[in-house]
N, CA and C atoms as a LAMMPS dump frame, in Angstrom:
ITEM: TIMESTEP
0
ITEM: NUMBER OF ATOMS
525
ITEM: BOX BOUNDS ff ff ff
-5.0000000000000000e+02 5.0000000000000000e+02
-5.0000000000000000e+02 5.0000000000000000e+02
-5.0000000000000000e+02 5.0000000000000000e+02
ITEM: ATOMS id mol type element x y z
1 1 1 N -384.01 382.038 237.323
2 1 2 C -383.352 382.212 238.595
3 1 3 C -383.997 381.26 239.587
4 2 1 N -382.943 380.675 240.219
5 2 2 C -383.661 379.435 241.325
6 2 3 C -384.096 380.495 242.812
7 3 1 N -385.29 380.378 243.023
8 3 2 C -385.754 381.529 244.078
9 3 3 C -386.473 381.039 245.337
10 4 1 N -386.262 379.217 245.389
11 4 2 C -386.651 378.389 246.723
12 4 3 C -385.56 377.661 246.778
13 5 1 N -385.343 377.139 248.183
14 5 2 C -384.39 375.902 248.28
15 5 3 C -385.064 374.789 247.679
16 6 1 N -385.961 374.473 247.921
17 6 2 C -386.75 373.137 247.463
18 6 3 C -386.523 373.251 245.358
19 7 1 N -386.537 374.472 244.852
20 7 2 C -386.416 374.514 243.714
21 7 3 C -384.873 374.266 243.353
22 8 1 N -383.765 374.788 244.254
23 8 2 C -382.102 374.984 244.273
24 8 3 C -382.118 372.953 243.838
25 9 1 N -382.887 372.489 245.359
26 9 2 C -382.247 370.833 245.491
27 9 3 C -383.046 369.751 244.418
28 10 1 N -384.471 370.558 243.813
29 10 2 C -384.574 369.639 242.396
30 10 3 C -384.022 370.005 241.67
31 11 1 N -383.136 370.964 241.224
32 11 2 C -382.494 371.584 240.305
33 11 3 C -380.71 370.427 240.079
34 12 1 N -380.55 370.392 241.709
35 12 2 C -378.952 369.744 241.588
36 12 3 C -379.607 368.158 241.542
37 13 1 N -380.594 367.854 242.029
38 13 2 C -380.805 366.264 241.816
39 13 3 C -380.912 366.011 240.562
40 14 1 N -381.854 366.768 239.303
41 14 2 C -382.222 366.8 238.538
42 14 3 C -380.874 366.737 237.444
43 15 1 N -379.798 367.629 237.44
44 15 2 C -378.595 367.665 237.371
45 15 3 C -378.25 366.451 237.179
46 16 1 N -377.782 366.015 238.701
47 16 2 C -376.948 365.096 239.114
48 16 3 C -377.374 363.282 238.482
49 17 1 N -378.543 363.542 237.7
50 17 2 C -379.35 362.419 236.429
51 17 3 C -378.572 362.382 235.497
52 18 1 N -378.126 363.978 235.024
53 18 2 C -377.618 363.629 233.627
54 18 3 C -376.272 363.096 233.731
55 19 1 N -375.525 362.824 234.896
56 19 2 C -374.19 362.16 235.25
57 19 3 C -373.986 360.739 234.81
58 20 1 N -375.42 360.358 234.334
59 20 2 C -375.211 358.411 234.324
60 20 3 C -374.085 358.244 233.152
61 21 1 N -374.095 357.029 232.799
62 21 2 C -373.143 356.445 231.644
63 21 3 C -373.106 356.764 230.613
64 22 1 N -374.816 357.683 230.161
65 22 2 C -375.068 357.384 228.554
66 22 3 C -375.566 358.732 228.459
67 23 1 N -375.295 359.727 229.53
68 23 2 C -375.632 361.496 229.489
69 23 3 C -377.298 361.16 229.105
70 24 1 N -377.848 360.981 229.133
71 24 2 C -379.267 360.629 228.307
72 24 3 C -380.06 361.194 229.4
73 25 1 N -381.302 361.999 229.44
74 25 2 C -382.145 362.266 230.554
75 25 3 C -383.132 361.307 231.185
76 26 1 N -383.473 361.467 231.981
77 26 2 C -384.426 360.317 232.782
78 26 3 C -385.383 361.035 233.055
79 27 1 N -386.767 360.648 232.671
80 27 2 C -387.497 361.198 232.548
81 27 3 C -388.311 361.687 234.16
82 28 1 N -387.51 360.376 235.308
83 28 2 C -388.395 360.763 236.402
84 28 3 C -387.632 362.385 237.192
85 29 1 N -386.462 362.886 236.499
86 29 2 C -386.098 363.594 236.717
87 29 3 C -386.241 365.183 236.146
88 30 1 N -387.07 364.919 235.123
89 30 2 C -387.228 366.363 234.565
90 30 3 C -387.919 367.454 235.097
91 31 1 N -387.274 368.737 234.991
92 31 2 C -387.181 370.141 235.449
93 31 3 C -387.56 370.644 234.202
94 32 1 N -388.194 372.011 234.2
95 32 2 C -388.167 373.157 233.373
96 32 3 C -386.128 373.904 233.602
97 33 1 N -386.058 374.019 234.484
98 33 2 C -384.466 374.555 235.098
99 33 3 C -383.787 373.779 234.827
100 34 1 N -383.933 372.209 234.612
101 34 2 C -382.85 371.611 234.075
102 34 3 C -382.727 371.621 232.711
103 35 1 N -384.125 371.476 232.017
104 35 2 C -384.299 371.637 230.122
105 35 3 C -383.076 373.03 230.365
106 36 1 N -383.388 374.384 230.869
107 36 2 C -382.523 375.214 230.298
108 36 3 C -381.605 375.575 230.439
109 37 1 N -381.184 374.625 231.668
110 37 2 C -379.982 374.849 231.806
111 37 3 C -378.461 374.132 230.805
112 38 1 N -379.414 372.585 230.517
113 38 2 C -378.845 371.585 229.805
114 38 3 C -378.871 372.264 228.476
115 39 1 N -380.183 372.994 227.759
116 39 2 C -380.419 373.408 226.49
117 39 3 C -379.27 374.234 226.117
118 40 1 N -379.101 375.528 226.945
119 40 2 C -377.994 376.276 226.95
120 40 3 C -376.755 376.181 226.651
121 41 1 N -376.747 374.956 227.627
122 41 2 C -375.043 374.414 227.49
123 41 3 C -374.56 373.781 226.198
124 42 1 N -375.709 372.724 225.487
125 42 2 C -375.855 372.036 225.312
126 42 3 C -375.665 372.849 223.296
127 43 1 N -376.399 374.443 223.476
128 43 2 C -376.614 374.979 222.009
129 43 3 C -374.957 375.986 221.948
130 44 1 N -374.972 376.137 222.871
131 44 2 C -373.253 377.133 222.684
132 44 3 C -372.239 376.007 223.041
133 45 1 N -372.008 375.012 222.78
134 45 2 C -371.292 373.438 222.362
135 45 3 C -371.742 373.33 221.189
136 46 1 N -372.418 373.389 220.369
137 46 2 C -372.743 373.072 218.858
138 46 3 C -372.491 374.149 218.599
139 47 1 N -372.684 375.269 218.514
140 47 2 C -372.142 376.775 217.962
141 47 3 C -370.604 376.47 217.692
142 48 1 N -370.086 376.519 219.085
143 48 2 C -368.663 376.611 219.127
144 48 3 C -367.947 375.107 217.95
145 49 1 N -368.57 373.913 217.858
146 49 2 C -368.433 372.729 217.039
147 49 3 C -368.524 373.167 216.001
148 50 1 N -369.796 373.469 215.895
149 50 2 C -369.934 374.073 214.288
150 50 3 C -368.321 374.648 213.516
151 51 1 N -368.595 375.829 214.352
152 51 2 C -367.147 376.84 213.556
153 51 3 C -365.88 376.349 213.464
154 52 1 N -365.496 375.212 214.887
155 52 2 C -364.65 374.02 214.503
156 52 3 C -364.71 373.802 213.351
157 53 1 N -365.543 372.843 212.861
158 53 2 C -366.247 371.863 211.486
159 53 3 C -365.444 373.149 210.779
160 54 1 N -365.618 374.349 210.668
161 54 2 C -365.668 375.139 209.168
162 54 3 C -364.102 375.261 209.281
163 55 1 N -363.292 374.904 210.539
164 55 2 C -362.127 375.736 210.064
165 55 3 C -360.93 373.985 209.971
166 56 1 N -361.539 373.146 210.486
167 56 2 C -360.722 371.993 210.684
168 56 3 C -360.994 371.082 209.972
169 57 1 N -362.422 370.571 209.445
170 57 2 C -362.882 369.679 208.657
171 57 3 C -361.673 369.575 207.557
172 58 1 N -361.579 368.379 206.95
173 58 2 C -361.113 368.189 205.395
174 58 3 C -362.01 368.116 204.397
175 59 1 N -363.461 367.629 204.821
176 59 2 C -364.199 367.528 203.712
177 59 3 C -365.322 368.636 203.529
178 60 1 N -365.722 368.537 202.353
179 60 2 C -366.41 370.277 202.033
180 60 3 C -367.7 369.626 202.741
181 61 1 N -368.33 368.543 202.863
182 61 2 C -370.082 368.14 203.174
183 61 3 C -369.793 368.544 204.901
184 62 1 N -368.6 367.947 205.778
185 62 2 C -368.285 368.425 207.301
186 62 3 C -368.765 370.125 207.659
187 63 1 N -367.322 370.462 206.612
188 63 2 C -367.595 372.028 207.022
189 63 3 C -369.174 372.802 206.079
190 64 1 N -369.466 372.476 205.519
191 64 2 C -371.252 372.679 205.439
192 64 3 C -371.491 372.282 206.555
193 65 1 N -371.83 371.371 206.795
194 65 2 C -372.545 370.57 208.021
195 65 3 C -372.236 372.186 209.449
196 66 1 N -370.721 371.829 209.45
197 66 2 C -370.114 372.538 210.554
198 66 3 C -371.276 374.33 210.532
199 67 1 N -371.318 374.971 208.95
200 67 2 C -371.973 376.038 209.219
201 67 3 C -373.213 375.742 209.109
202 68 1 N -373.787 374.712 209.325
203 68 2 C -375.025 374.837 209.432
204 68 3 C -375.033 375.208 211.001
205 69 1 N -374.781 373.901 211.442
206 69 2 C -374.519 373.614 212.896
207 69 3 C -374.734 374.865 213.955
208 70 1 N -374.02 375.883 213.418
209 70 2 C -373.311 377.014 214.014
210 70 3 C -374.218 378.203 213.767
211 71 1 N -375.51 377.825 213.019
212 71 2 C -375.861 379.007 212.645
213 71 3 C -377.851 378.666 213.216
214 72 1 N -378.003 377.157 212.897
215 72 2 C -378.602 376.625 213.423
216 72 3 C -379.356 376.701 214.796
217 73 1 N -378.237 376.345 215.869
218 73 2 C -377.733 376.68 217.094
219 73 3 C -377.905 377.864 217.908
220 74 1 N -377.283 378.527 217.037
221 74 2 C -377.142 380.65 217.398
222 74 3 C -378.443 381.208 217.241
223 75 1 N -379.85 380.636 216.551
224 75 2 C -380.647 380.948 216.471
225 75 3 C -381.314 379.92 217.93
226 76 1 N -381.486 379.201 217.646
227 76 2 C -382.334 378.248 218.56
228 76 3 C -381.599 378.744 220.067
229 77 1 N -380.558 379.131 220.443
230 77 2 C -379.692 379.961 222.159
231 77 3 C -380.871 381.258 221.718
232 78 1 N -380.581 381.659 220.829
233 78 2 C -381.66 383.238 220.947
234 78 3 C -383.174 382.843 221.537
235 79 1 N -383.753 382.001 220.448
236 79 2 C -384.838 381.472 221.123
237 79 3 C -385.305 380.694 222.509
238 80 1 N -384.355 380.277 222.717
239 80 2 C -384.312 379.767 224.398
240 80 3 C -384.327 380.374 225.441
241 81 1 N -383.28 381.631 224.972
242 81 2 C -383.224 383.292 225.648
243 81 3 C -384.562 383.452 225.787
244 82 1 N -385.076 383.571 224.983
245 82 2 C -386.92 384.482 225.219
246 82 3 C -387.382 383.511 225.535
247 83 1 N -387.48 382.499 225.467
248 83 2 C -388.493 381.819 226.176
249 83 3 C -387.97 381.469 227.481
250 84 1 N -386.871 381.475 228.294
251 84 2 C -386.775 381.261 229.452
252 84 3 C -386.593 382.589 230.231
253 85 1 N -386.554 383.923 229.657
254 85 2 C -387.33 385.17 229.84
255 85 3 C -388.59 385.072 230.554
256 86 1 N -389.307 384.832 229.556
257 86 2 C -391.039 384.643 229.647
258 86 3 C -390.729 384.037 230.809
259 87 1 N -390.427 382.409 231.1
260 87 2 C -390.458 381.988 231.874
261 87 3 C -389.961 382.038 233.404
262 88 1 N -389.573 383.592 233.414
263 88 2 C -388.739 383.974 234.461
264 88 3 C -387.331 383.562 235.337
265 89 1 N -386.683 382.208 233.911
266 89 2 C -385.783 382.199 233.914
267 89 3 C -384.558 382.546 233.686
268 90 1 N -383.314 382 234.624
269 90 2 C -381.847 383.002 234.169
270 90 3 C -381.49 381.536 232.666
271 91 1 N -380.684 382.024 231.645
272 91 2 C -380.118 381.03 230.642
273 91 3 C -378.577 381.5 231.338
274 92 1 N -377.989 380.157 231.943
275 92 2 C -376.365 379.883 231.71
276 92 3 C -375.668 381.051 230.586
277 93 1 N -374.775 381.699 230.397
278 93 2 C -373.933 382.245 229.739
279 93 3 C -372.559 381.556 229.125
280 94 1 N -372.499 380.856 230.13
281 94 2 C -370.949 380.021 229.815
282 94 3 C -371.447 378.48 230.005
283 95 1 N -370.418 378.046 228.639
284 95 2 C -370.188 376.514 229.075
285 95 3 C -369.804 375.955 230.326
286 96 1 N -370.292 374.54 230.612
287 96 2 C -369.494 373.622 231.529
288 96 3 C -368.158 373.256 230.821
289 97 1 N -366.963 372.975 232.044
290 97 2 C -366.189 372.703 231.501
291 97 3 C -366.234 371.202 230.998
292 98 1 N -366.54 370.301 231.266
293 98 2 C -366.531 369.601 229.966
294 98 3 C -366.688 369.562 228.851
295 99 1 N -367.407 370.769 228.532
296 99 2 C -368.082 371.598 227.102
297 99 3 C -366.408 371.51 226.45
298 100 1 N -366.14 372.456 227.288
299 100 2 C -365.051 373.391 226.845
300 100 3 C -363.889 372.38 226.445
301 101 1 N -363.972 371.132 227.524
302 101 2 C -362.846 370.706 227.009
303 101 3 C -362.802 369.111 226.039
304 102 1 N -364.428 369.237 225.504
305 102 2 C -364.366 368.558 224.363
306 102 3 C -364.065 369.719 223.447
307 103 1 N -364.566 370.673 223.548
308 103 2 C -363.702 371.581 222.316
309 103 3 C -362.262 371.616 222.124
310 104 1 N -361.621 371.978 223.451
311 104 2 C -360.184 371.741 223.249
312 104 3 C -359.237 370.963 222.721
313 105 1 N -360.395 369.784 222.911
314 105 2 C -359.64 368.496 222.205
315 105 3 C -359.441 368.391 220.441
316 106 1 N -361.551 368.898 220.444
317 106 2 C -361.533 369.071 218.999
318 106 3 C -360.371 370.084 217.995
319 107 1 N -360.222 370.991 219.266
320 107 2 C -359.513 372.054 218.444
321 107 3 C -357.892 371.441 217.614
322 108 1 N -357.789 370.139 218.437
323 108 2 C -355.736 369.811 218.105
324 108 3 C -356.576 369.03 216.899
325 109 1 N -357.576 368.606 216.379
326 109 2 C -357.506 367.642 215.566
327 109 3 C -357.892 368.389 213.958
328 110 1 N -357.254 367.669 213.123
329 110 2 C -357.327 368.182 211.853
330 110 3 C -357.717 366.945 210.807
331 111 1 N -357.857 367.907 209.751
332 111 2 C -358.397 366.729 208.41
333 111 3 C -359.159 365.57 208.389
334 112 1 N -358.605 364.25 208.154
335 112 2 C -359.321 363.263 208.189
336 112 3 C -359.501 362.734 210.011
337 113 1 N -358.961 362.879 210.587
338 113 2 C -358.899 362.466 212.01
339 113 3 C -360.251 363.571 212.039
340 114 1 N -360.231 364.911 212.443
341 114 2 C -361.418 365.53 212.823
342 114 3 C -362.514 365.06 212.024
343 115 1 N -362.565 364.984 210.96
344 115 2 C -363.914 364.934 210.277
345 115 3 C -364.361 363.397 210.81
346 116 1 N -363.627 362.278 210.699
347 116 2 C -364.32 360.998 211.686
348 116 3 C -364.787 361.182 212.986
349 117 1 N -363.782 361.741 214.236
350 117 2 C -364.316 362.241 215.238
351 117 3 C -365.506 362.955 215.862
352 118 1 N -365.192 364.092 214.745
353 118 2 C -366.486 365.056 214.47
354 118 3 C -367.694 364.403 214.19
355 119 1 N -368.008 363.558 213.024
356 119 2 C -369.104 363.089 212.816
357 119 3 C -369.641 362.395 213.675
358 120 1 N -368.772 361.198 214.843
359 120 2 C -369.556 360.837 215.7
360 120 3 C -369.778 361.374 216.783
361 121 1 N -368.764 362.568 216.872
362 121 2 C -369.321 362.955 218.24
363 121 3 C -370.784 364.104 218.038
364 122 1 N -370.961 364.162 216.477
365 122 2 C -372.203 364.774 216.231
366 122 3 C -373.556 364.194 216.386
367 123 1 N -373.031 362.547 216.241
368 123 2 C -374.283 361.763 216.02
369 123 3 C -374.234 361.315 217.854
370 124 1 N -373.318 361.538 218.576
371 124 2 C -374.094 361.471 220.064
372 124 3 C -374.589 362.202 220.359
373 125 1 N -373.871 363.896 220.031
374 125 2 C -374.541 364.821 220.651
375 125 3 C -375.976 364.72 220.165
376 126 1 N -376.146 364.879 219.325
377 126 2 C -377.961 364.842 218.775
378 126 3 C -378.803 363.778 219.349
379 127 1 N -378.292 362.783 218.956
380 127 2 C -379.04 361.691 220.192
381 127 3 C -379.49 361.854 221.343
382 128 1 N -378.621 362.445 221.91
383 128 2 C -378.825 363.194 223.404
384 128 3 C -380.032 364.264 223.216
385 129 1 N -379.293 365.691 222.396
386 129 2 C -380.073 366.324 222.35
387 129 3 C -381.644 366.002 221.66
388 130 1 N -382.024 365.045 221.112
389 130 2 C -383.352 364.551 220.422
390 130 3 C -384.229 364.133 222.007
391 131 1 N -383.363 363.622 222.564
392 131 2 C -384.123 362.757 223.828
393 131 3 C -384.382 363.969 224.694
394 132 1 N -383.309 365.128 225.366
395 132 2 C -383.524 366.425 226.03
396 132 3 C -385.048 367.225 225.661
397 133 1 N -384.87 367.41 223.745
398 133 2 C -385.629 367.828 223.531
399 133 3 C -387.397 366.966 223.506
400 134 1 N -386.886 365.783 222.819
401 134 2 C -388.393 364.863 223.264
402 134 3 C -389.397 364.909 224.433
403 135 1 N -388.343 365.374 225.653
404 135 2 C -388.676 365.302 227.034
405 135 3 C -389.448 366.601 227.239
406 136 1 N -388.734 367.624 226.882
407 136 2 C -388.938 368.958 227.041
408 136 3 C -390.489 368.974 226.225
409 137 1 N -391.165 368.418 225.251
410 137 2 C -391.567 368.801 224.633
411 137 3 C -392.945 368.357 225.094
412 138 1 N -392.517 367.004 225.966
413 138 2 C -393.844 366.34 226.473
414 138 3 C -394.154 367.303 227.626
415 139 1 N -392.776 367.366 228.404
416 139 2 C -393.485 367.15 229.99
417 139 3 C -392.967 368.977 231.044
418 140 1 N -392.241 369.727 230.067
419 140 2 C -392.24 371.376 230.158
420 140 3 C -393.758 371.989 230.946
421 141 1 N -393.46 372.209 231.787
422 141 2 C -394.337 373.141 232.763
423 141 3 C -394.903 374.365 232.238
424 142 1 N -393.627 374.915 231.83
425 142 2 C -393.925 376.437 231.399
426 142 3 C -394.102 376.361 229.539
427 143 1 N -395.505 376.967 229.105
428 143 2 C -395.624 376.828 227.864
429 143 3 C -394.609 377.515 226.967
430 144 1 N -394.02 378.388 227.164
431 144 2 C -393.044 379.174 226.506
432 144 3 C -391.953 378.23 225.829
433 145 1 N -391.285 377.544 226.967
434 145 2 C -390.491 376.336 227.072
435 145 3 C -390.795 375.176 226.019
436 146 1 N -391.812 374.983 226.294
437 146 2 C -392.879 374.01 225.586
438 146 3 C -392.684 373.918 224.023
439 147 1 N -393.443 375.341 223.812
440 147 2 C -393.259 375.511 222.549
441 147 3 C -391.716 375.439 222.022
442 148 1 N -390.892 375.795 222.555
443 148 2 C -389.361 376.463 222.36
444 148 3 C -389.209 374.836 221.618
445 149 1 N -389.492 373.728 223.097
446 149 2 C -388.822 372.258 222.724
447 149 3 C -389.461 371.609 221.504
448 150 1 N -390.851 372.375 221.448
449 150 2 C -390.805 371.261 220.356
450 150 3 C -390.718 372.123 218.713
451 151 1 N -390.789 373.216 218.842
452 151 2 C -390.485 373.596 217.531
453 151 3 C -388.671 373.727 217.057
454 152 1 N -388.139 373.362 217.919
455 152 2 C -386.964 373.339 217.496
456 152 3 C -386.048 371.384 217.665
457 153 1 N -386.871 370.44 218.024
458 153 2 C -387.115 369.176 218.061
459 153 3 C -386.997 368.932 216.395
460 154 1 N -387.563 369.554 215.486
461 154 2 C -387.494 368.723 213.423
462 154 3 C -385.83 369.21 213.614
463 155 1 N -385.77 370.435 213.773
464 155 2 C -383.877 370.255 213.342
465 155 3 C -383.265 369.605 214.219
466 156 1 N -382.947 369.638 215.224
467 156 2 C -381.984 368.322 216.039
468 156 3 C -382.296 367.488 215.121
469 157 1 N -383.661 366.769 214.751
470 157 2 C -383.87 365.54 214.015
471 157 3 C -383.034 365.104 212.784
472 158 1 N -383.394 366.66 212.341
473 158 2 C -382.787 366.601 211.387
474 158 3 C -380.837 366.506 210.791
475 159 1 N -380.44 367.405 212.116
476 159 2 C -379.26 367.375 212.399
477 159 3 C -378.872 366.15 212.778
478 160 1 N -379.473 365.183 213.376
479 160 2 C -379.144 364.166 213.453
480 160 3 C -378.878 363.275 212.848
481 161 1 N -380.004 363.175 211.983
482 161 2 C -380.157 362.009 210.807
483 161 3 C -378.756 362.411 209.635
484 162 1 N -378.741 363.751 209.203
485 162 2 C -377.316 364.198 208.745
486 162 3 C -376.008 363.726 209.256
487 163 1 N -375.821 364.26 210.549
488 163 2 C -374.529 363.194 211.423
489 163 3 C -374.606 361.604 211.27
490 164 1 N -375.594 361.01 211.507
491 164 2 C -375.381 359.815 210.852
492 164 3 C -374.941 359.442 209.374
493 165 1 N -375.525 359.907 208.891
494 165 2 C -374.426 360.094 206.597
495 165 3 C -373.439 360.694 207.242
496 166 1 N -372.938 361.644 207.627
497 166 2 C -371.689 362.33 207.467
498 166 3 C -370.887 361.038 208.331
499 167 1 N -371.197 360.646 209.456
500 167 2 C -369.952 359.405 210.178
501 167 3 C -369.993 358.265 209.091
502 168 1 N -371.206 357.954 208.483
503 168 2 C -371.005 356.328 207.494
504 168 3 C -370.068 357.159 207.029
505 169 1 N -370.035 358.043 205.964
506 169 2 C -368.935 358.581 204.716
507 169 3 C -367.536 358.896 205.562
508 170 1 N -367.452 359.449 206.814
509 170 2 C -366.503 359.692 207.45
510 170 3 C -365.62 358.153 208.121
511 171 1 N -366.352 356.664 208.085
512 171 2 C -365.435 356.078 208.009
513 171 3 C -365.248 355.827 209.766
514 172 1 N -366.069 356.301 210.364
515 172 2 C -366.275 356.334 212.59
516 172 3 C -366.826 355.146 212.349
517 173 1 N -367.943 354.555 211.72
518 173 2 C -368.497 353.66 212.078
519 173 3 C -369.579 353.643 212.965
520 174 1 N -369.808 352.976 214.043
521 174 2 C -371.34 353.139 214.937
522 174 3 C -370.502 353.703 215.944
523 175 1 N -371.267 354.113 217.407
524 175 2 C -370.531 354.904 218.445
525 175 3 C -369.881 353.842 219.239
């Protein structure tokens, strides 16, 4: 919960970073309130992708991928929960709508069209999220947080390095 103004206006500046060209964080901008707010958003968008992947994919390695994704995710939002608890923080409940309406989009696409799409928009999201979490892991205030970013930093990695094989085989190419 933001409980100073001075905390409210690093919170929207801090924000208003991840707006650049390449969503990527800047490091002179990092918050504990922005890690969880971004984390949040950021793990119930891969949840919701995931279960996409399982019901739209054409290929069986996607929709694996897709339940990993989804299950992955649903654990690491739980864990973010308690640690921004501890940290006497509120966690977001709902997506941003841009969340929502890359899902929407995902949702019209099927077979071979989704599974190319899908794969790269897996290998940005992780990119992103590798750098969120990299950040979080150095420069997190609150140890709770801390720990949260970097023990859950090997799977993004790992999720990542996967989205990259799944787009070569899927035929996206680079981003």
């Amino acid at each position: 919960m933001i409980r100073t103004w001075g905390t409210a206006c690093a919170v929207v500046l801090g924000l208003a970073a991840w707006a650049s060209a390449d969503d990527k964080p800047r490091e002179d901008t990092y918050s504990d309130a922005m890690f969880v707010k971004k984390a949040a958003a950021d793990g119930m968008h891969e949840v919701a992708m995931g279960k996409l992947a399982v019901s739209n994919a054409e290929r069986a390695d996607l929709k694996k991928f897709g339940q990993r994704l989804a299950d992955d995710h649903a654990k690491a939002n739980e864990k973010l929960m308690a640690a921004a608890k501890a940290a006497g923080m509120m966690v977001p409940t709902d997506m941003p709508e841009e969340k929502k309406k890359e899902i929407e989009r995902f949702q019209n696409l099927k077979g071979a069209e989704f599974d190319r799409e899908f794969a790269k928009h897996m290998v940005h999201d992780h990119e992103k999220g590798v750098a969120l979490f990299t950040m979080a892991s150095e420069k997190a205030q609150n140890a709770e947080l801390k720990t949260f970013a970097t023990q859950t930093l090997p799977t993004l990695k790992e999720h990542l390095e996967m989205a990259k094989k799944l787009q070569t085989a899927s035929g996206a190419g680079g981003q």
